[in-house]
N, C-alpha and C positions, 0 to 999 in steps of 0.2 A: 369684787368684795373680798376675795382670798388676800389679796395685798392689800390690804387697807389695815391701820390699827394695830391692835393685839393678834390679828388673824392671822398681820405679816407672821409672824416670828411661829406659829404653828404650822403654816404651811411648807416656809421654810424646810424646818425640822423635819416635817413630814417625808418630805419628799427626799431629804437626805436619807433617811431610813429609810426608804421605799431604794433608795439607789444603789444603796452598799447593801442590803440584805438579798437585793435582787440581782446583783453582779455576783457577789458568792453563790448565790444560788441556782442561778443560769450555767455559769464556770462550771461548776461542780455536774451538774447536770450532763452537758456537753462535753467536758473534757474526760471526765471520770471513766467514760466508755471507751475514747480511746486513748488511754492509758492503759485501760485494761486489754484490750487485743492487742498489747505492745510487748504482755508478759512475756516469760521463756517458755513458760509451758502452755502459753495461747499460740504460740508463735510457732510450736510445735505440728500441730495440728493442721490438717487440708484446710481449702477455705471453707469447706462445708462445715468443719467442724469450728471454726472461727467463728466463723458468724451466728453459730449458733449455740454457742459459749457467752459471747457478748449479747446476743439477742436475751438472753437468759438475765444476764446481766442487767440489762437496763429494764426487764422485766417486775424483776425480785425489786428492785428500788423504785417501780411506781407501786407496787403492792403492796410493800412495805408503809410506804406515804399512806397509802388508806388507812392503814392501822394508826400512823401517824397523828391523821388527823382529828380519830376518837382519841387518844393519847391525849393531843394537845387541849382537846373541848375539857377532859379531865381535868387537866391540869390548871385550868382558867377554871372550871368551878372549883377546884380545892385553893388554890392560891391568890386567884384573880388574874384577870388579863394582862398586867405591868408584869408581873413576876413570873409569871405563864411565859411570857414572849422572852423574856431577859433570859431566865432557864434551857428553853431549846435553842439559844441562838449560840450562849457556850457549849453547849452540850451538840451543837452543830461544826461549832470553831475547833472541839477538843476529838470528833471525829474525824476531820479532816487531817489532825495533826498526828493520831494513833494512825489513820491507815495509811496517809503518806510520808511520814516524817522519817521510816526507814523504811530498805526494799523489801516487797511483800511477797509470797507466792500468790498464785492466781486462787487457791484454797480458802486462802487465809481473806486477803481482798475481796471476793465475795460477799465473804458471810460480814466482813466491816462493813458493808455495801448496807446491810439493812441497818446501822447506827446513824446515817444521816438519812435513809430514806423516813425513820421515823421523828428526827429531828424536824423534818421539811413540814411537817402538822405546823408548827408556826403559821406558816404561810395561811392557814385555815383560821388562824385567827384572828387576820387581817380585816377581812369583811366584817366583821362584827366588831371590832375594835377601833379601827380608825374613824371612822364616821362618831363617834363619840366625844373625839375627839374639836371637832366644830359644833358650832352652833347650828341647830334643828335644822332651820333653813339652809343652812349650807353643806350639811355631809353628807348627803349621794354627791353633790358638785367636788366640795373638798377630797374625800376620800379617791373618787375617781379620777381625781384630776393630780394631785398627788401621784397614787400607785402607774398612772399610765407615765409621768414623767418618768419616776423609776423603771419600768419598763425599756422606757428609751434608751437611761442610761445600763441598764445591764444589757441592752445589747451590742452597746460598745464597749463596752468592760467586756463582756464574752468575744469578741473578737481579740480582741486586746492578751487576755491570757494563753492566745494562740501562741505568740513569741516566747512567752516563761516555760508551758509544758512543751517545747520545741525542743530548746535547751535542757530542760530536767532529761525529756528521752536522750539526749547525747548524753548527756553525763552517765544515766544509767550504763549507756552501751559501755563508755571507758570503764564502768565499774564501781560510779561513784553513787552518791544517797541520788537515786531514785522518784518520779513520780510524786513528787512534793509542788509542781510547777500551778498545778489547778488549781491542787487541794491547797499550797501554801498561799498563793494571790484568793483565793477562796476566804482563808478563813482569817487573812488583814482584813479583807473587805467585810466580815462578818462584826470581827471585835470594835470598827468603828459604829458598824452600825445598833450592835448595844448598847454602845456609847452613844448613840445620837436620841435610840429610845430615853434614854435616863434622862436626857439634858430633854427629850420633850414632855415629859413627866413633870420635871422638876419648874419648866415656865407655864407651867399647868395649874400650878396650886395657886389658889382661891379664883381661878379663869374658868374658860366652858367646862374643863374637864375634872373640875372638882367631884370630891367624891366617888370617883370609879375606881380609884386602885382598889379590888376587891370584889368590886361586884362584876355582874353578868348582866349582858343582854340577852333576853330572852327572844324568840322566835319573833314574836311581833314587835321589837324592837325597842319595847318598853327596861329601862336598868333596873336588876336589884340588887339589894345588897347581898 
């Protein structure tokens, strides 16, 4: 029933955004860490003190995400879920670009480190957003069926950005811009995927998903305005 009708073209969509927001986000996830034990002043250090610099590291950005994730619940009650999701996925794309886009110290990289970990609240508001997206009867199946496809593909895109930040670490060593290899294949795969939210917005009006730019799902899954 997901491919059938009007349901093609949301599923579709769905699951494009489930792809590219989950490829940037997996990338980012995985590669950001080692990037960061790549630095000069990580690289400095025993390995005692490596790995316990990076363990910090990938600490601060899931505990950041918790905060994230009230962040994000906020911001879908103050603005609604559509402008909620579109917000943190720039504000995800323009993190990636401030902490990669020239070479950082490991100081400074850090503390940019909680900029996407609270962007990643998006992802929090997936579960209660997409299944609104189909029809009653179909979104536990939709929605689940959708995000596990994305799934798949971010984990080939996560492989996949192994070759870019390969080549960014060379360049760094000659001297050149730096540690952009994750973050840059990152946050292409982000700006399509705002892009794919819009376009699934936009085949939405007067369809299942009328009326929700703005409202909330409450707990029991009931919308309001």
């Amino acid at each position: 029933d997901l491919f059938k009708g009007d349901i093609l073209r949301i599923t579709v969509l769905t699951i494009l955004v489930c792809g590219f927001s989950l490829t940037a986000h997996w990338a980012f996830q995985f590669w950001s860490v080692q990037h960061y034990k790549t630095l000069p002043e990580i690289q400095a250090m025993d390995l005692e003190g490596r790995n316990r610099q990076v363990a910090w590291a990938f600490m601060l950005i899931n505990l950041i995400a918790v905060i994230g994730n009230f962040f994000a619940a906020f911001l879908a009650k103050l603005m609604g879920y559509r402008k909620a999701i579109l917000f943190l996925f720039i504000a995800y794309i323009l993190g990636m670009f401030v902490t990669y886009g020239v070479p950082r110290d490991a100081m400074t990289t850090f503390w940019l480190l909680t900029w996407m970990g609270i962007a990643q609240g998006v992802f929090g508001l997936f579960t209660m957003y997409l299944p609104t997206l189909f029809p009653t009867l179909l979104r536990t199946t939709g929605a689940g069926f959708c995000y596990n496809i994305g799934r798949i593909a971010a984990a080939a895109g996560t492989t996949r950005a192994s070759g870019t930040t390969t080549i960014a670490a060379r360049a760094r060593t000659s001297g050149a811009t730096g540690g952009s290899g994750g973050g840059g294949g990152g946050a292409a795969a982000g700006v399509f995927s705002a892009l794919m939210k819009l376009e699934v917005q936009a085949g939405l009006t007067g369809g299942f998903g009328e009326g929700l730019d703005g409202a909330v799902v409450t707990a029991t899954g009931a919308v309001e305005d």
